[in-house]
C-alpha positions in Angstrom: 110.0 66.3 117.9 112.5 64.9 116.1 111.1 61.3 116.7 108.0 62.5 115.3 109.7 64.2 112.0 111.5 60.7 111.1 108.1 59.0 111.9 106.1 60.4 109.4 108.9 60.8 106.9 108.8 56.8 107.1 105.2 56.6 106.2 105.5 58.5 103.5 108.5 56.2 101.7 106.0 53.4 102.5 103.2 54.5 101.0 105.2 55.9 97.9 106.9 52.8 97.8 103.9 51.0 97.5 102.6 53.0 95.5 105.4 52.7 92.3 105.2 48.8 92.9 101.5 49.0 92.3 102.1 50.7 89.3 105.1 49.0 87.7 102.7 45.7 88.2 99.6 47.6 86.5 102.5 48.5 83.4 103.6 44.8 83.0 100.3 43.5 82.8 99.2 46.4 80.3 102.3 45.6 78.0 101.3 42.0 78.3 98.3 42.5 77.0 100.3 45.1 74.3 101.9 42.3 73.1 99.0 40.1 72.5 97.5 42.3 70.7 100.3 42.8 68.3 100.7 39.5 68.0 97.4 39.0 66.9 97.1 41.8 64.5 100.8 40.4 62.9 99.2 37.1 62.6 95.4 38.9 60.8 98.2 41.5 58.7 100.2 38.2 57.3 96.6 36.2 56.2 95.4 39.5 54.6 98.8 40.0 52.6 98.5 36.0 52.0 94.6 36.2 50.7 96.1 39.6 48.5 98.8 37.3 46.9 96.3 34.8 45.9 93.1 37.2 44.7 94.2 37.1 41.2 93.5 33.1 41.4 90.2 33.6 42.8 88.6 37.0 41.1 87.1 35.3 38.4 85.6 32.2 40.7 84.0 34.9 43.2 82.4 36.8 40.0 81.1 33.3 38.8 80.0 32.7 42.4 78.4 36.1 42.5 76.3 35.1 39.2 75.3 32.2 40.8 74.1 33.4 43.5 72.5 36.8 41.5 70.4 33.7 39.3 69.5 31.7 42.5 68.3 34.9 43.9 66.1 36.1 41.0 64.5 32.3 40.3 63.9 32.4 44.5 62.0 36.0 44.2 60.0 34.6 40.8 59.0 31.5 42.5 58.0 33.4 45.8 56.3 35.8 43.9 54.2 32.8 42.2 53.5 31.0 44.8 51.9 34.6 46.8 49.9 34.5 43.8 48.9 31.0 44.3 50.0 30.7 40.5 52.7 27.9 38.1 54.1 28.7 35.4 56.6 26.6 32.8 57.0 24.7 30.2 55.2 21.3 29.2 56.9 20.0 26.3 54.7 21.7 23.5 54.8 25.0 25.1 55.0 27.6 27.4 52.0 27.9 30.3 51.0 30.4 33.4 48.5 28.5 35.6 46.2 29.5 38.8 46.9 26.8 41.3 43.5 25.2 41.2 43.4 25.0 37.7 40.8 27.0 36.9 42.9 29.6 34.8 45.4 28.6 32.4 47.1 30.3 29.8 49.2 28.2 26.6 51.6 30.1 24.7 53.4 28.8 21.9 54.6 30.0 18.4 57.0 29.5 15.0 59.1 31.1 12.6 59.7 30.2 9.1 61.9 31.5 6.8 61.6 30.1 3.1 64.3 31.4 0.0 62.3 30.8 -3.1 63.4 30.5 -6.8 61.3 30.5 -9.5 61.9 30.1 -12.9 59.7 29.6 -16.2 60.7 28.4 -19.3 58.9 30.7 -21.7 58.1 33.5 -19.9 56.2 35.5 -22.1 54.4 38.2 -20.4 56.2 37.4 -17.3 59.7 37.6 -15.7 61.5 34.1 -16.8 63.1 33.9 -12.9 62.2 35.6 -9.7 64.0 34.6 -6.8 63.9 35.7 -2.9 64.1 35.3 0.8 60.5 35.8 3.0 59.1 35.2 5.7 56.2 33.0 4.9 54.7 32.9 8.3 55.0 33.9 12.0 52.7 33.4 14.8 52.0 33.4 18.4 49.1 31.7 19.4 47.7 32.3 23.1 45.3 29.5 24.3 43.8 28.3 27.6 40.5 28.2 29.9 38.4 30.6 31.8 37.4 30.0 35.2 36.6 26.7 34.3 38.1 23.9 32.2 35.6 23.9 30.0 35.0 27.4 28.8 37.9 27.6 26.4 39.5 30.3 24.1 41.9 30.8 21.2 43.7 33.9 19.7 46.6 33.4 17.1 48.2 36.6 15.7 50.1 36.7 12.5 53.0 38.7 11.3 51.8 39.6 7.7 54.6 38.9 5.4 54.3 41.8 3.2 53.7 44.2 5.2 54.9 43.0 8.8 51.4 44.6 10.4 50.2 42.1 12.6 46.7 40.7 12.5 44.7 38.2 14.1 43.7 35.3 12.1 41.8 32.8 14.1 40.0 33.8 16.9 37.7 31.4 19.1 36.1 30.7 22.2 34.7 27.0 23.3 32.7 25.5 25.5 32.2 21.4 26.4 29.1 21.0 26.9 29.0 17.3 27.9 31.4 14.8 27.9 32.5 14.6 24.2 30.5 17.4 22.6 32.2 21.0 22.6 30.6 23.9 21.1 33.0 26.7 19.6 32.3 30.1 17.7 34.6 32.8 16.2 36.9 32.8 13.1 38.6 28.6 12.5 39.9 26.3 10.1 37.0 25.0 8.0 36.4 21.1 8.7 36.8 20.6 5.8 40.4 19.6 3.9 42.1 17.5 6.2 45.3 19.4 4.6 44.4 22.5 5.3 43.0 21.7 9.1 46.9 20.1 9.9 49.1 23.1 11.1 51.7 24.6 8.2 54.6 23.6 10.5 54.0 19.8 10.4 53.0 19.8 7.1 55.4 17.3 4.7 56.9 19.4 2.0 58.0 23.0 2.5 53.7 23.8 2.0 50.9 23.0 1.3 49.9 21.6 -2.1 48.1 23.1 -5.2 45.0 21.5 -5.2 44.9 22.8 -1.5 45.1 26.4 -2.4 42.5 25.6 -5.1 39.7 24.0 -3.3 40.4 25.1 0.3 37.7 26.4 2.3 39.9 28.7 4.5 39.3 29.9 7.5 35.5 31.3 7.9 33.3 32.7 10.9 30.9 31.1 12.3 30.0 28.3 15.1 30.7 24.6 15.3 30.1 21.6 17.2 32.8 18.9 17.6 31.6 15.4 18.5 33.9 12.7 19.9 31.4 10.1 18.8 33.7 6.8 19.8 37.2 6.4 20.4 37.6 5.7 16.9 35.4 8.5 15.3 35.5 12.4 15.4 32.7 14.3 13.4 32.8 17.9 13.5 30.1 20.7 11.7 30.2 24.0 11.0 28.0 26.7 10.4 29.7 29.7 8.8 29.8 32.7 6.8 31.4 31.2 3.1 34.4 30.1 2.4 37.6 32.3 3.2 35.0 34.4 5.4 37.5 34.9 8.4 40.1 35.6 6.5 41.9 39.1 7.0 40.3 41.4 4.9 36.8 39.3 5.1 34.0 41.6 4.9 31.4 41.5 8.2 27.9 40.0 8.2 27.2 43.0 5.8 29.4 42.4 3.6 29.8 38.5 2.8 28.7 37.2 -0.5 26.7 33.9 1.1 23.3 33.5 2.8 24.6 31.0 4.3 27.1 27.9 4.4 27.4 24.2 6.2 30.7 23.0 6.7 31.0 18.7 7.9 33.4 16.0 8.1 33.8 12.7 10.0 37.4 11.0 10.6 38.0 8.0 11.3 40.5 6.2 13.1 41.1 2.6 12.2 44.5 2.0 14.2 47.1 3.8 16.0 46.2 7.5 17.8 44.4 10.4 16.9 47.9 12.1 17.9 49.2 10.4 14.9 46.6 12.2 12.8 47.7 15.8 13.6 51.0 15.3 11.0 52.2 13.5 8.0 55.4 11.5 9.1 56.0 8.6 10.7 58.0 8.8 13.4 60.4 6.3 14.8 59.0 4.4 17.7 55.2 4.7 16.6 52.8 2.0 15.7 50.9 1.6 12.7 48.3 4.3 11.9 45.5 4.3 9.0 43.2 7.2 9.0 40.2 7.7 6.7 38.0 10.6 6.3 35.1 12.6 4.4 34.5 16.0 4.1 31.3 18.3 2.6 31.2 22.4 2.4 27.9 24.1 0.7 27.3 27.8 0.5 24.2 29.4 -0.9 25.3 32.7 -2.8 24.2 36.1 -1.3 20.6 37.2 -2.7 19.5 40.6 -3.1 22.8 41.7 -4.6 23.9 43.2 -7.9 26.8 40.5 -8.1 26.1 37.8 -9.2 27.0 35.4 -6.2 27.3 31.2 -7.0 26.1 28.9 -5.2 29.3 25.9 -4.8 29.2 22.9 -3.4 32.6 20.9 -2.4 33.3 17.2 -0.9 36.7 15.1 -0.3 37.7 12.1 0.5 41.3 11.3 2.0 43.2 8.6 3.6 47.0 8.2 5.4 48.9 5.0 6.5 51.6 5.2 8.6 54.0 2.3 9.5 57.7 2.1 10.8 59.0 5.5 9.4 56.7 4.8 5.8 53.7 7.5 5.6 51.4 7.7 2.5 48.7 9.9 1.8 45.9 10.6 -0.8 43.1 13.1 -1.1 40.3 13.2 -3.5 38.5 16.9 -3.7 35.8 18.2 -6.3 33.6 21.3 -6.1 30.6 22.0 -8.5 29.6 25.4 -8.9 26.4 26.7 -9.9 25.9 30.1 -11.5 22.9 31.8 -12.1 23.6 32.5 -15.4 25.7 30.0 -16.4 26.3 26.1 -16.5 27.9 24.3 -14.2 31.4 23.8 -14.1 32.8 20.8 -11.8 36.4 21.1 -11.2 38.2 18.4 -9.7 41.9 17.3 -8.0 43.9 14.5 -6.5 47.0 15.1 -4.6 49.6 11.6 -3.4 52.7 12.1 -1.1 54.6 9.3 0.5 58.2 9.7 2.5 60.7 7.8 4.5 61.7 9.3 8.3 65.4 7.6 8.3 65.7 8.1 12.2 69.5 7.6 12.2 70.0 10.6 10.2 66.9 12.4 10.9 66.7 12.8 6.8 63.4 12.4 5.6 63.1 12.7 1.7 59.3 12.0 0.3 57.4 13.0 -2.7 54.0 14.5 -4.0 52.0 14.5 -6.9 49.3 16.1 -7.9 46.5 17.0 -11.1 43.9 19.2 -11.1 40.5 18.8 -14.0 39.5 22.5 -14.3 36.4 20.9 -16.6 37.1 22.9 -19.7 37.6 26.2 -17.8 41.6 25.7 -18.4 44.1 23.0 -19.3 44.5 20.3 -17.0 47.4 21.0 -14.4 50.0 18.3 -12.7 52.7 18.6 -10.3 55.5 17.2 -9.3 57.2 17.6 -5.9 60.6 16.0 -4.7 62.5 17.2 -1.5 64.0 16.5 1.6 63.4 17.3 5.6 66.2 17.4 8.1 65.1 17.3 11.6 67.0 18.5 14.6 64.3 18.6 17.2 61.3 16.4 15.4 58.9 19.9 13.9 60.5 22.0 16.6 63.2 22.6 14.5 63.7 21.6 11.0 65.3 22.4 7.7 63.2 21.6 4.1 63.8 22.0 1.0 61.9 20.9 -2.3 61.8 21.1 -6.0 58.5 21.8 -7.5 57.7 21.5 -11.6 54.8 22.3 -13.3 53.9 20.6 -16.8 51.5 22.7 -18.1 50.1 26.8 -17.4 48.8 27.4 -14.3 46.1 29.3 -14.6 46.0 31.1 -11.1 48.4 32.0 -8.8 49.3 30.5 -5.7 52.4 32.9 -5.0 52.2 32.0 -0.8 53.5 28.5 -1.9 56.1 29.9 -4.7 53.8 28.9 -8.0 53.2 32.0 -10.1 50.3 32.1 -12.8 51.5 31.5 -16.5 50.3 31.6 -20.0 49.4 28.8 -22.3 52.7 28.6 -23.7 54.6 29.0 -20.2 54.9 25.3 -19.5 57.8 24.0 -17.5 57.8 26.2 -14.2 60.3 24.8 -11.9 60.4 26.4 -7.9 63.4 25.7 -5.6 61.8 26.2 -2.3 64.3 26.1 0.9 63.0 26.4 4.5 64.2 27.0 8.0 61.3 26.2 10.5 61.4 26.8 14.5 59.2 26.4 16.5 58.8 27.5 20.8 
């Protein structure tokens, strides 16, 4: 009994036994692992604290970073959002464009800004303030243009800030269509083809503006439709059909309303050497060949009938020619107009405007000169002009800075206030007009 007793008190030391060395092993290899673990997170704590020491270094390259990859982001989702469309869009070195990616949709948008300080001053002002001087904003435009559907079918809207009341208007307005290789036919509210002056934009014009015997004889902008030939490489004729001088002007009265029957606009140009680029602006830039250009121009109206008013009958012609060589440009202009009263004799006025200048290309300084005299055929005194100034380019037209002196000999018998030249009496000789002019153009 006994035996037995002793027996089973051995098994159960054994098993107990056993049981406390399995255990301790299980503990040992648990703290093991314990102290791996510590080790580890020791080794993560001292990086973290070593990273925290060094942020301040590093702040301002992660937000920098974080731009970078904000602007990656945003040009990624505009150029995926694009090509979904099946569109391109960007910028071709004369403006900004938004294309369909055959072709057959395109939108051009492009624009300026000019901002012109202006003093006048007359000599004897009788009847008038002797100075007036001012800042303005002579002109600023965005002008949208393109295709639709198909490369021929063209259009053209140009909205203008008005700058004395800052209302917003458009003033030219046209749609286009080539209808063979070299012949496009266009309708809506253009430049007359008329003044070769008036047709070449404001913003690559030579002086600050346009001249006086512009303002005088121009034929504006007028509605109607035209054709435009490219008869040769060397010849471009255009004709016009149209409404009257000034007839697209803002504040041109509708087909009701204009004082013409009817009026035929022409002129042919012709290009005797360089490129018809080259035609599109007065200066000679550095780099360019020789250019000579040569060209004619006719506008007749027949006054309204049927009216109380008594509407004239005018009809106007010029002749001007340009040479361009190695930074040298020279131009002249011929223009007369004859007009035919009803009840009245004819009165044939008639003006000649010069200009030549230098484009120094090391300084981008380019000082030129204009004159110019106007024949008013009795009607008033003779006028003549004198202009003298200077251009500073910083980005060719793009971005330029004018400024000119303008004096008048003798009274001017009508305003021309959007170029600085006020009207004056027959003893107001001697105007002078400090004109100064910051152009940019996007």
């Amino acid at each position: 009994m006994r035996s037995n007793y002793m027996i089973g008190l051995l098994v159960v030391l054994v098993i107990s036994v056993t049981g406390v060395s399995t255990w301790a092993e299980a503990l040992t290899d648990d703290s093991s692992a314990l102290r791996s673990e510590v080790a580890e997170l020791r080794g993560r704590l001292a990086e973290l604290e070593a990273q925290q020491n060094d942020a301040w270094l590093s702040q301002r390259r992660a937000e920098e970073f974080k731009g970078m990859v904000r602007e990656v982001l945003q040009d990624a989702d505009m150029r995926a959002s694009l090509l979904e469309s099946h569109m391109t869009a960007g910028h071709n070195g004369s403006g900004f464009f938004l294309s369909s990616e055959d072709g057959s949709f395109l939108l051009n948008l492009r624009g300026y800004v000019q901002m012109r300080h202006v003093n006048n001053s007359v000599d004897d002002g009788a009847g008038i303030d002797g100075t007036e001087r001012g800042f303005e904003f002579p002109r600023a435009k965005i002008i949208a243009s393109g295709h639709i559907a198909d490369p021929r079918l063209g259009y053209l809207v140009s909205l203008s800030v008005n700058p004395d009341t800052n209302n917003v208007s458009a003033d030219e307005l046209s749609i286009s269509y080539e209808w063979m290789d070299g012949v496009t036919i266009s309708g809506g509210e253009s430049k007359a083809p008329f003044m070769r002056e008036e047709m070449i934009e404001p913003t690559h014009q030579l002086a600050v503006d346009r001249s006086y015997v512009n303002e005088t004889f121009t034929a504006g902008i007028v509605q109607g439709i035209g054709v435009t030939w490219d008869a040769s490489d060397d010849m471009l004729v255009r004709l016009s059909l149209n409404d009257g001088a000034g007839s697209g002007e803002d504040g041109a009265a509708g087909f009701s309303g204009d004082t013409t029957d009817i009026a035929i606009t022409a002129r042919v140009d012709l290009k005797l050497a360089g490129s018809w680029d080259q035609w599109s602006d007065y200066s000679a830039w550095s780099g360019e060949g020789q250019a000579l250009f040569v060209g004619v121009g006719v506008h007749h109206e027949v006054g309204e009938t049927g009216d109380a008013a008594d509407n004239d009958n005018a009809t106007g012609w010029t002749v001007d020619a340009a040479l361009e060589n190695n930074g040298w440009n020279l131009s002249a202009a011929v223009t007369g107009v004859n007009t035919d009263p009803e009840a009245a004799a004819d009165a044939d006025t008639y003006g000649i405007v010069a200009q030549a200048g230098y484009n120094c290309s090391n300084s981008g300084m380019e000082p030129y000169v204009r004159w110019e005299q106007i024949d008013f055929d009795g009607a008033a005194d003779d006028v003549e002009i004198l202009t003298v100034g200077v251009n500073r380019y910083f980005s060719n037209h793009a971005a330029k800075l004018s400024v000119d002196v303008v004096w008048t000999s003798d009274a001017i018998p009508a305003a021309a206030e959007d170029i600085g030249i006020r009207a004056t009496g027959a003893n107001d000789d001697d105007q002078v007009v400090i004109r100064s002019q910051l152009q940019l153009m996007f």
